[in-house]
C-alpha positions as CSV (number, residue, x, y, z in Angstrom):
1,X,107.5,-40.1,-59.8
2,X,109.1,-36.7,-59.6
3,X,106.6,-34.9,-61.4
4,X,104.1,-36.2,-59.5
5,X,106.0,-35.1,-56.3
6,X,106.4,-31.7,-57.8
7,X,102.5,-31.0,-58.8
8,X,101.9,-32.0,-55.0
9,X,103.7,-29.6,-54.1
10,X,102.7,-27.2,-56.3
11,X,99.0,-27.9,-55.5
12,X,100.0,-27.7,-51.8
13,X,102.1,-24.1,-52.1
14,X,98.8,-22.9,-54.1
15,X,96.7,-24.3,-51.4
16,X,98.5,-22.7,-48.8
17,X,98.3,-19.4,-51.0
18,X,94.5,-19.3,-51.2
19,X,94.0,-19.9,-47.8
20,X,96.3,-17.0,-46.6
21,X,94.2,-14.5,-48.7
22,X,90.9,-16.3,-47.5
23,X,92.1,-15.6,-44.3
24,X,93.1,-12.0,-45.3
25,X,89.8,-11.2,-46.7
26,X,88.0,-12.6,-43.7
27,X,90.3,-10.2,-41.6
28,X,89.1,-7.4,-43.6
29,X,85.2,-8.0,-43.9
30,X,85.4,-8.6,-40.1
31,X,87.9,-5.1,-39.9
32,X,84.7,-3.7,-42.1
33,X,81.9,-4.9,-40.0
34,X,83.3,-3.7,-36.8
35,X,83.6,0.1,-38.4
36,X,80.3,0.1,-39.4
37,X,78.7,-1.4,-36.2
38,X,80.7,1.5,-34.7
39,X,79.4,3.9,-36.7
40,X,75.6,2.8,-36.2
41,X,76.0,2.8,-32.6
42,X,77.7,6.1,-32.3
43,X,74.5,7.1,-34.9
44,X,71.8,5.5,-32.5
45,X,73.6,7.1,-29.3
46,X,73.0,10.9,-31.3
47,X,69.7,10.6,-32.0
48,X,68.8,9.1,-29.1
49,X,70.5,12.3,-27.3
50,X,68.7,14.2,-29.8
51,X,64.8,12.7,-29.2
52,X,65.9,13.4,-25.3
53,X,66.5,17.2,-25.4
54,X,63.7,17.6,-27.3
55,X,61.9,15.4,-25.0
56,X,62.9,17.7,-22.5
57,X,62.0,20.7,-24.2
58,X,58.6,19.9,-25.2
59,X,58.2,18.8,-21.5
60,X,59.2,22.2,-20.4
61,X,57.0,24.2,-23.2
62,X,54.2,21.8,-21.5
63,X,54.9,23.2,-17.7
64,X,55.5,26.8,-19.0
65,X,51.7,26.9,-20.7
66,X,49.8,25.3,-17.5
67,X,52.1,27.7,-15.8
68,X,50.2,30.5,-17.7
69,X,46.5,28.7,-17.8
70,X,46.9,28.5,-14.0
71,X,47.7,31.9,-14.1
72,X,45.2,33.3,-16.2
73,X,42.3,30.9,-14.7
74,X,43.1,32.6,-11.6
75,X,43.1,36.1,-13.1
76,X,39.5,35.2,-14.6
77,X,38.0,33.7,-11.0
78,X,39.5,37.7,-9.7
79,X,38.0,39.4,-12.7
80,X,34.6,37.2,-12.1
81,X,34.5,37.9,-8.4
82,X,35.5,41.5,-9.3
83,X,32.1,41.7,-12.1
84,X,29.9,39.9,-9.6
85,X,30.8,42.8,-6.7
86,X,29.8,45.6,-8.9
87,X,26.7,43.6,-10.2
88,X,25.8,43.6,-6.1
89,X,27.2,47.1,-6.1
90,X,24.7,48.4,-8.9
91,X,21.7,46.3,-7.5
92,X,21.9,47.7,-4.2
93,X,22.3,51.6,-5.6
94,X,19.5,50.3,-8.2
95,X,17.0,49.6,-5.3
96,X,18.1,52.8,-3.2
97,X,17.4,54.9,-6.3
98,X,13.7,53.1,-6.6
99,X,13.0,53.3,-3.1
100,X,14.1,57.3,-3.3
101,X,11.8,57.3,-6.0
102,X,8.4,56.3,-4.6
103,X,9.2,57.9,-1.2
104,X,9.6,61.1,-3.4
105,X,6.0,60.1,-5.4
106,X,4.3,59.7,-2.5
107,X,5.6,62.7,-0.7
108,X,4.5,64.1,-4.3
109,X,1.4,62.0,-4.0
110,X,0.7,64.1,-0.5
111,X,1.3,67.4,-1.4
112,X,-0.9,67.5,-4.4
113,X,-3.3,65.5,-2.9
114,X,-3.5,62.9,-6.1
115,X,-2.2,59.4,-7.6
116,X,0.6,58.9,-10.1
117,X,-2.0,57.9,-12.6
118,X,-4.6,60.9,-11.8
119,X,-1.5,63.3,-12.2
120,X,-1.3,61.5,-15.8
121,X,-4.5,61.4,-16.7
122,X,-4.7,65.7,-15.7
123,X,-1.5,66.0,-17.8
124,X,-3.0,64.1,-20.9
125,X,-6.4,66.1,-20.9
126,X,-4.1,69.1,-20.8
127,X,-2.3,68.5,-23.8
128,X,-5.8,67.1,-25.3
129,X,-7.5,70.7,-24.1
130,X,-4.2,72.4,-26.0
131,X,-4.2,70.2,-28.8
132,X,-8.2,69.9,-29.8
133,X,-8.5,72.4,-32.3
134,X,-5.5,71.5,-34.5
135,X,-6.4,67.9,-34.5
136,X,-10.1,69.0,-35.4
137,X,-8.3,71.1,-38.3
138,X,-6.0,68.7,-39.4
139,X,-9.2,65.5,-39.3
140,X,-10.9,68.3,-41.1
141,X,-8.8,68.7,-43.7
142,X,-8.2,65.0,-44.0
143,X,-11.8,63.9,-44.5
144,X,-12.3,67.2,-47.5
145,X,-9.2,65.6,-49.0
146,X,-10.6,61.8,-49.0
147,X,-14.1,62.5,-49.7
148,X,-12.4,64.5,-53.3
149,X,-10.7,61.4,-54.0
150,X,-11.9,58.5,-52.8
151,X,-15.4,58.4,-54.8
152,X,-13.6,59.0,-58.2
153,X,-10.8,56.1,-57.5
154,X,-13.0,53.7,-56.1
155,X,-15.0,54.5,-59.4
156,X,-12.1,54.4,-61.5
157,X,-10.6,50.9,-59.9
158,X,-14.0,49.1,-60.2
159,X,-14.8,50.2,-64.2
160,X,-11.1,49.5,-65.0
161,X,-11.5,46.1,-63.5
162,X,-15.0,45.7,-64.9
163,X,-13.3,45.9,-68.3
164,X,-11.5,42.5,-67.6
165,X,-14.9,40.8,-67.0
166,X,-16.4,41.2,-70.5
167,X,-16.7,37.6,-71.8
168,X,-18.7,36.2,-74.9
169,X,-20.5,33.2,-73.6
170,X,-23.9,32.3,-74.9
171,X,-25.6,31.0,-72.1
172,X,-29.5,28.9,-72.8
173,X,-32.2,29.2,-70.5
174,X,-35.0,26.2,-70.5
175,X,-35.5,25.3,-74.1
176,X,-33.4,23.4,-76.7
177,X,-34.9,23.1,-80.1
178,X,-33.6,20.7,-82.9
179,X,-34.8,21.1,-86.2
180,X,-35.7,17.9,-88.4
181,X,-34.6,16.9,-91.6
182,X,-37.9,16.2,-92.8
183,X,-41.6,16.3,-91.0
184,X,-41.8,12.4,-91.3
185,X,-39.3,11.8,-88.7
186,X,-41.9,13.3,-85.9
187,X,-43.7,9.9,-86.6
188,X,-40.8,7.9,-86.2
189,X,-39.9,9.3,-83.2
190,X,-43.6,9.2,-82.0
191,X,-43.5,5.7,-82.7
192,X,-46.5,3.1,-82.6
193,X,-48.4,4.4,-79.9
194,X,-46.2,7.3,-78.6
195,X,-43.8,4.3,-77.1
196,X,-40.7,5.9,-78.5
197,X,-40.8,9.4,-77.4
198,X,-42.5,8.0,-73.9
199,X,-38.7,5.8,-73.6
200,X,-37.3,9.2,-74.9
201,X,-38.8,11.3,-72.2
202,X,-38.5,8.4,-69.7
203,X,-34.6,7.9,-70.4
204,X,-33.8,11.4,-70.9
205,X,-36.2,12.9,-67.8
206,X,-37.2,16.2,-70.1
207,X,-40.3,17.3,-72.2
208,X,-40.9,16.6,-76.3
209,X,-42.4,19.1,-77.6
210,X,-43.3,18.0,-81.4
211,X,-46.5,20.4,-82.0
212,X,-44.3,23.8,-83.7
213,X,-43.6,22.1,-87.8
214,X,-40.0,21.2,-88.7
215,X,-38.6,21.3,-85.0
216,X,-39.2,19.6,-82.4
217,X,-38.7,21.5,-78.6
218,X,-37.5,19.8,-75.7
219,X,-37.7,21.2,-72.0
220,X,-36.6,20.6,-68.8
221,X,-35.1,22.9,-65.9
222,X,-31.9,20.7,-65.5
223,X,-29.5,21.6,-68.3
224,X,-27.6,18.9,-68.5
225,X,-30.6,15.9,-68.6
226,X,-31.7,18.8,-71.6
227,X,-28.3,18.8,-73.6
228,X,-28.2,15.0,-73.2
229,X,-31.7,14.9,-75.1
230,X,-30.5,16.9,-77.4
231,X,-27.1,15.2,-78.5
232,X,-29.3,11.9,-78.1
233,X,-32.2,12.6,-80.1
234,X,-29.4,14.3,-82.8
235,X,-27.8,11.2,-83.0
236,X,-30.9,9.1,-83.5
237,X,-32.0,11.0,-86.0
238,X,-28.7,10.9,-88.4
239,X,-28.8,6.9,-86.9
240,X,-31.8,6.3,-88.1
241,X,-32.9,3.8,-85.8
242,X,-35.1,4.8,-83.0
243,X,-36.8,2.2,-81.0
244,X,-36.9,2.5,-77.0
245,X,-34.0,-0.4,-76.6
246,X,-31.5,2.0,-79.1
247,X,-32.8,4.8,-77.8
248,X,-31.8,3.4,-74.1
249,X,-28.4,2.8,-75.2
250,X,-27.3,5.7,-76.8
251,X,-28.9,8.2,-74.1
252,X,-26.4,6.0,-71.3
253,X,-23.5,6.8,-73.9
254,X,-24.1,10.5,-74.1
255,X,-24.7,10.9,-70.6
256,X,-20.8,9.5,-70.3
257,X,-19.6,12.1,-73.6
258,X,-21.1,14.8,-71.0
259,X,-19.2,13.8,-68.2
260,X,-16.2,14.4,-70.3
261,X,-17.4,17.6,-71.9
262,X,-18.0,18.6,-67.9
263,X,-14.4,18.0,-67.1
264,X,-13.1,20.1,-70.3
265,X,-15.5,23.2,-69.5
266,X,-14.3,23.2,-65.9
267,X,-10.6,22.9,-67.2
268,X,-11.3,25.2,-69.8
269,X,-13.0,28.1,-66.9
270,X,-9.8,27.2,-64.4
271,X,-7.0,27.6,-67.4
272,X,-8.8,30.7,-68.3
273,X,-8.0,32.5,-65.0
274,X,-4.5,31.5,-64.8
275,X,-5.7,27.8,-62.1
276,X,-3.9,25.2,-62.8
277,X,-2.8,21.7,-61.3
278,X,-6.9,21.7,-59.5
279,X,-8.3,18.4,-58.2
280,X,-10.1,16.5,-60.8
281,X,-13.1,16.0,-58.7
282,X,-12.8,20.0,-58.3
283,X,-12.3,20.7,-61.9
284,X,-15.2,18.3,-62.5
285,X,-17.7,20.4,-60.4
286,X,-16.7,23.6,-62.0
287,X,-17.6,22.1,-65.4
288,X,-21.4,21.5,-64.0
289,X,-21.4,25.1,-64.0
290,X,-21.3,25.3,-67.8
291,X,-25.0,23.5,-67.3
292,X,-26.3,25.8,-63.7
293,X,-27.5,29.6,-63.7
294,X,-28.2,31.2,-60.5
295,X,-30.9,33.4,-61.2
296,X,-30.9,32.9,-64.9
297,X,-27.2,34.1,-64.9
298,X,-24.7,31.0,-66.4
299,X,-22.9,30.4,-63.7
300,X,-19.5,30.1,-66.1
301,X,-20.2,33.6,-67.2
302,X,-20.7,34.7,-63.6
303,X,-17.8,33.1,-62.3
304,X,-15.6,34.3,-65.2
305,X,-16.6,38.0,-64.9
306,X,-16.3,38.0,-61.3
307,X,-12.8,36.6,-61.3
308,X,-11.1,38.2,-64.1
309,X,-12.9,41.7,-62.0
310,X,-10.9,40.1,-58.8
311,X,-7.8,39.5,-60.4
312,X,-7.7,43.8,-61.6
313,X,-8.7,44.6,-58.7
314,X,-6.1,42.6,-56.5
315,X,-3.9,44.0,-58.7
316,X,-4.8,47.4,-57.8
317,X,-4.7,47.4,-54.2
318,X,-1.6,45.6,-54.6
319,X,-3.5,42.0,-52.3
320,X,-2.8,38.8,-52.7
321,X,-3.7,37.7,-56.7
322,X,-3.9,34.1,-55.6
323,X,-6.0,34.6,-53.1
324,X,-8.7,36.5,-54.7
325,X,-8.2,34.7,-58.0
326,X,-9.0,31.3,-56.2
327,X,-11.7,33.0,-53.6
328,X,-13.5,34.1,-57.1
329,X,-13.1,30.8,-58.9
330,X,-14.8,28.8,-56.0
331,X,-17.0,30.7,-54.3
332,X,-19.8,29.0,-55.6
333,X,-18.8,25.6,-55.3
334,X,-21.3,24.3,-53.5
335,X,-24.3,25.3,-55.9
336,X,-23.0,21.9,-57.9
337,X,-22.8,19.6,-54.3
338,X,-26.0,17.8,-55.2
339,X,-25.6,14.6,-52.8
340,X,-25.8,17.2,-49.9
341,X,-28.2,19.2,-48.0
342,X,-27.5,22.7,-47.3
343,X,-26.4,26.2,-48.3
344,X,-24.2,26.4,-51.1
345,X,-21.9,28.2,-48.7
346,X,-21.4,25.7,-45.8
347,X,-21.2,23.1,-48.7
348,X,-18.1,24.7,-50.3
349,X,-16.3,25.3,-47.3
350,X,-16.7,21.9,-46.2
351,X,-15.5,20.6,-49.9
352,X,-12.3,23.4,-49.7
353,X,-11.8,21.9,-46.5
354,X,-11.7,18.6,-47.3
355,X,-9.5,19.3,-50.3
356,X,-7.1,21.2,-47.9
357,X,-7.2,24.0,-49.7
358,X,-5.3,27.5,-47.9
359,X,-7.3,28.9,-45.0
360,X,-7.4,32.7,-46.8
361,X,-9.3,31.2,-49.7
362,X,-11.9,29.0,-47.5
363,X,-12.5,32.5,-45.5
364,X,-13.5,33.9,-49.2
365,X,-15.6,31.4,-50.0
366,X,-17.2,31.6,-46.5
367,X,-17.6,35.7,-46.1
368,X,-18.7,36.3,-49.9
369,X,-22.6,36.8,-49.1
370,X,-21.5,38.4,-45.5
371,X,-22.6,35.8,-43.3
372,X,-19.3,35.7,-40.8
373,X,-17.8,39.6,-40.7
374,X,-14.5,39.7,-44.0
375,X,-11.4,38.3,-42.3
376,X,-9.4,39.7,-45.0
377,X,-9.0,42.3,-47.4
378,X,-8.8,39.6,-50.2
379,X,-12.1,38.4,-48.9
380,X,-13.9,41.9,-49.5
381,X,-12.4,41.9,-53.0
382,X,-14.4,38.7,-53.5
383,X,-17.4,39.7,-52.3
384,X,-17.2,43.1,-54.7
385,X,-16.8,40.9,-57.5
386,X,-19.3,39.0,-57.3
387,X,-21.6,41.9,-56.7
388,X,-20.4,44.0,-59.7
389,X,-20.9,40.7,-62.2
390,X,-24.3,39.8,-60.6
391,X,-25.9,43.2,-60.4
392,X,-24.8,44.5,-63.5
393,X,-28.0,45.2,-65.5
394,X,-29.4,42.0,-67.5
395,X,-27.2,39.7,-65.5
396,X,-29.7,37.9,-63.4
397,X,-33.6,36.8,-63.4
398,X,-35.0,36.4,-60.6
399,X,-38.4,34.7,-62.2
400,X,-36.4,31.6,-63.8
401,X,-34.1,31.3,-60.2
402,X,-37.7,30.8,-58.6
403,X,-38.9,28.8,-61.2
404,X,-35.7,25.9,-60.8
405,X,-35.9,26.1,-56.9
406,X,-39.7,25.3,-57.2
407,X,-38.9,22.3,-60.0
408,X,-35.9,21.2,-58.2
409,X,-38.5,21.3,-54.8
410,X,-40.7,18.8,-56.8
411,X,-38.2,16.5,-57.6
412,X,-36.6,16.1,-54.3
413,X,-40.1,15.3,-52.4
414,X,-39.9,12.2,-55.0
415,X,-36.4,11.4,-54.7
416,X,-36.6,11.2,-50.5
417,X,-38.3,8.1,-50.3
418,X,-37.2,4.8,-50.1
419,X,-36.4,2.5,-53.3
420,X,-36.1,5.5,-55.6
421,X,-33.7,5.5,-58.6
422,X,-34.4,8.6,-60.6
423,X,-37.3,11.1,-60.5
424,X,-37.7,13.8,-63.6
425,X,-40.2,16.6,-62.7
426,X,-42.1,17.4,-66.4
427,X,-44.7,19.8,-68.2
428,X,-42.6,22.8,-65.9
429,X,-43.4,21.0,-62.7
430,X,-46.6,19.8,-63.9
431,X,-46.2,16.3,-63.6
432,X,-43.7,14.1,-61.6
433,X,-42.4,10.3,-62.8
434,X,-40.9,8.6,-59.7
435,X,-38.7,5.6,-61.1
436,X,-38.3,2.6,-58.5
437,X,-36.2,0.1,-57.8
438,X,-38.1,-2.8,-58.9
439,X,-36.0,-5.4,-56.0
440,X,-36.9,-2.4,-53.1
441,X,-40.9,-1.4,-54.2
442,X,-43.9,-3.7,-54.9
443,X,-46.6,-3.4,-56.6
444,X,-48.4,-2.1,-53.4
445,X,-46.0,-0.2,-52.2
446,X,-46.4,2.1,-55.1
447,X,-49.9,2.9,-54.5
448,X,-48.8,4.2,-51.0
449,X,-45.6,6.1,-52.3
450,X,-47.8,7.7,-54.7
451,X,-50.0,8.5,-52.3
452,X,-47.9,10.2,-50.1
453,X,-45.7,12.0,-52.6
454,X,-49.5,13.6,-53.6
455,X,-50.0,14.8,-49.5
456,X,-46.3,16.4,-49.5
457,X,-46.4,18.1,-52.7
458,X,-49.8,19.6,-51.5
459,X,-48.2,20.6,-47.9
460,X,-45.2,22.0,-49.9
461,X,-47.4,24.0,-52.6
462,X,-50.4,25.6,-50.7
463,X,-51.1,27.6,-53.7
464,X,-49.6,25.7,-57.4
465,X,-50.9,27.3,-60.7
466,X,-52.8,23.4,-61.9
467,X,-52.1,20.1,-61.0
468,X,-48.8,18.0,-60.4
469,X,-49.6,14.7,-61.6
470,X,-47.1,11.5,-59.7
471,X,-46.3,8.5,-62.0
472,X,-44.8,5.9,-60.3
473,X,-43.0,3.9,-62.6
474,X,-41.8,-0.3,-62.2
475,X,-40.1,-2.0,-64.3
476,X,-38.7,-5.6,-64.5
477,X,-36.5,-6.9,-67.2
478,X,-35.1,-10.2,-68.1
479,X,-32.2,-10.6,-70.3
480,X,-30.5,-13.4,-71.9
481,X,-27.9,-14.1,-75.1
482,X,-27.2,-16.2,-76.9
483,X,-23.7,-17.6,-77.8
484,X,-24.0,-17.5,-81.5
């Protein structure tokens, strides 16, 4: 019973002991809290009285510098009013000055008894009077100087150019000849009663000549329906097989080859002056020259003289090169725009026009045979060129020019009328077959057409070395395969 009595009240003392440092320690932490709340507050009341000066301060920088805009916009509105009062100032003494001035021209006027502009004029011829003779020396000596010169450099530019226009394309005229493996091959391509080389003639539009032994000629005006015979009848020969159906079939394939060959010559002519990046269509028509002469001159050597002689000479005179070199290159465009009527001129300016090409180069194209006055120094330089390739001796022939406008005359009287689908002008203009659409022409109707092709061609031709013979030619096929 006594110890339990005395661990009471040792439990009790210890108790009593904890809760007197409890209390303690509470006394502390609240001691503690009450310093540092101090401090924060005595903190918060410092800054606070710091942020307020400067408060203050920035608030009195702020007064100070409207103080000074106030001060200097007012100083600017004086200085303005100041400017504007001398502007007014010099205006006025301006006018009095001007005023002075004609009163003082007019009392000048008076006294001489002439205008301000006859005074001039009187002054002028004066100095002219004074001046005459050594201006008539000095022209003089100007014109003795140029006339030395100018002959010899103008001679010297246009052979150093002409050097650049040498080229060594073999141009053909009118006549392709193809020589035979053997003389029996005529007969095949004669065929059982001529039908063969009538479908070759019909198909390819040009003239068999098989009398000469070993060769057989062909002719026609147009040089491309002449080297499509050719590569045809070359390639029915090493075929073997010539019958009008075959011979049909590979004539249409060549004519597409050709095409293609067209397209590389006019590439070929364009890369060979330094062109590139052309419209196809363009390229394409340039290619037709590799096939056209203009008065028996290839128009690819022509147009490759001409330009490499426009190029040195641009050079020279220190033009534009890209001007001339294209001016050159297209000026005769339009000799190859056959679905048109028209001079070859107005023809290529419309085509450069369309193509969008620059307005320099149309100008060229448009001035080269002196029709509008030269716009241009570049456009002179063209119209040189092609003089100095076309007149060079042996260049052109006038005879075969006249001899292709008259064929090419023939064939369009034919292809004008209604229903037509190809017309080939033969025997040099001699006679003229008139293909027809068999769905658009009768029977009936190609009596008449005949007829009246006959009356045209005799209106056109008053005078016609022989007789042009019209063939009108219908023909219906019916096809149909079999599926085996």
């Amino acid at each position: 019973m006594f110890k339990q009595l005395l661990a009471k009240f040792i439990f009790g003392k210890k108790l009593e002991e904890e809760r007197d440092s409890a209390n303690q320690l509470t006394k502390e932490i609240l001691l503690k809290a009450n310093e540092d709340a101090l401090h924060i507050r005595q903190n918060a009341e410092r800054e606070s009285q710091r942020m307020l000066h400067e408060t203050v301060e920035i608030e009195k920088r702020l007064v100070r510098k409207e103080q000074v805009i106030d001060e200097k916009e007012i100083s600017i509105t004086r200085e303005r009013g100041r400017v504007d009062q001398e502007r007014q100032s010099i205006e006025k003494v301006k006018k009095e000055i001007e005023e002075r001035r004609e009163l003082m021209l007019q009392k000048l006027e008076k006294i001489a008894q002439m205008t301000k502009d006859q005074a001039r004029t009187l002054l002028l011829q004066g100095w002219e009077e004074k001046l005459k003779g050594d201006i008539a020396k000095q022209i003089k000596s100007s014109e003795e100087l140029i006339k030395a010169t100018v002959d010899e450099k103008a001679k010297e530019m246009l052979l150093d150019s002409m050097r650049y226009g040498a080229t060594d394309y073999v141009a053909e005229y009118t006549l392709s000849i193809i020589q035979l493996p053997s003389e029996d091959y005529k007969g095949r391509i004669i065929g059982k009663d001529g039908r063969n080389v009538r479908a070759f003639e019909l198909a390819t539009g040009v003239d068999v000549d098989l009398e000469e032994e070993g060769v057989i000629r062909l002719s026609s005006f147009d040089a491309v329906r002449r080297e499509i015979a050719r590569i045809s009848l070359e390639k029915l020969i090493k075929d073997g097989r010539i019958q009008p159906q075959r011979i049909e079939e590979v004539v249409s394939k060549t004519r597409e080859e050709i095409d293609k060959t067209i397209h590389k010559a006019g590439e070929e002519l364009a890369h060979k002056v330094g062109v590139y990046n052309m419209p196809q269509d363009i390229l394409k028509m340039l290619g037709r020259f590799k096939y056209r002469y203009s008065y028996g001159q290839n128009m690819i050597l022509h147009t490759l003289e001409e330009t490499r002689v426009g190029i040195a000479l641009a050079h020279e005179l220190k033009l534009d090169v890209n001007v001339v070199k294209l001016g050159c290159l297209l000026h005769d465009i339009g000799k190859v725009i056959n679905d048109k009527e028209g001079n070859h001129i107005d023809l290529g300016v419309e085509l450069l026009k369309k193509y969008r090409f620059p307005q320099k180069v149309i100008d060229c194209v448009a001035s080269h045979h002196e029709d509008i006055p030269f716009p241009s120094m570049e456009a002179i330089v063209v119209y040189i060129s092609d003089a100095v390739s076309g007149g060079r001796p042996g260049a052109r022939h006038e005879d075969l020019q006249e001899y292709i406008k008259r064929i090419k005359t023939i064939e369009d009287i034919g292809r004008q009328k209604k229903g037509v689908k190809e017309v080939f002008a033969l025997q040099a203009g001699r006679e003229l077959r008139v293909i027809v659409r068999p769905e658009d022409v009768s029977d009936e109707d190609m009596t008449v057409m005949a007829q009246k092709i006959k009356e045209e061609l005799e209106q056109k031709f008053e005078v016609f070395p022989g007789q042009i013979k019209v063939t009108i030619i219908r023909e219906t096929r019916t096809e149909a395969t079999t599926r085996i």
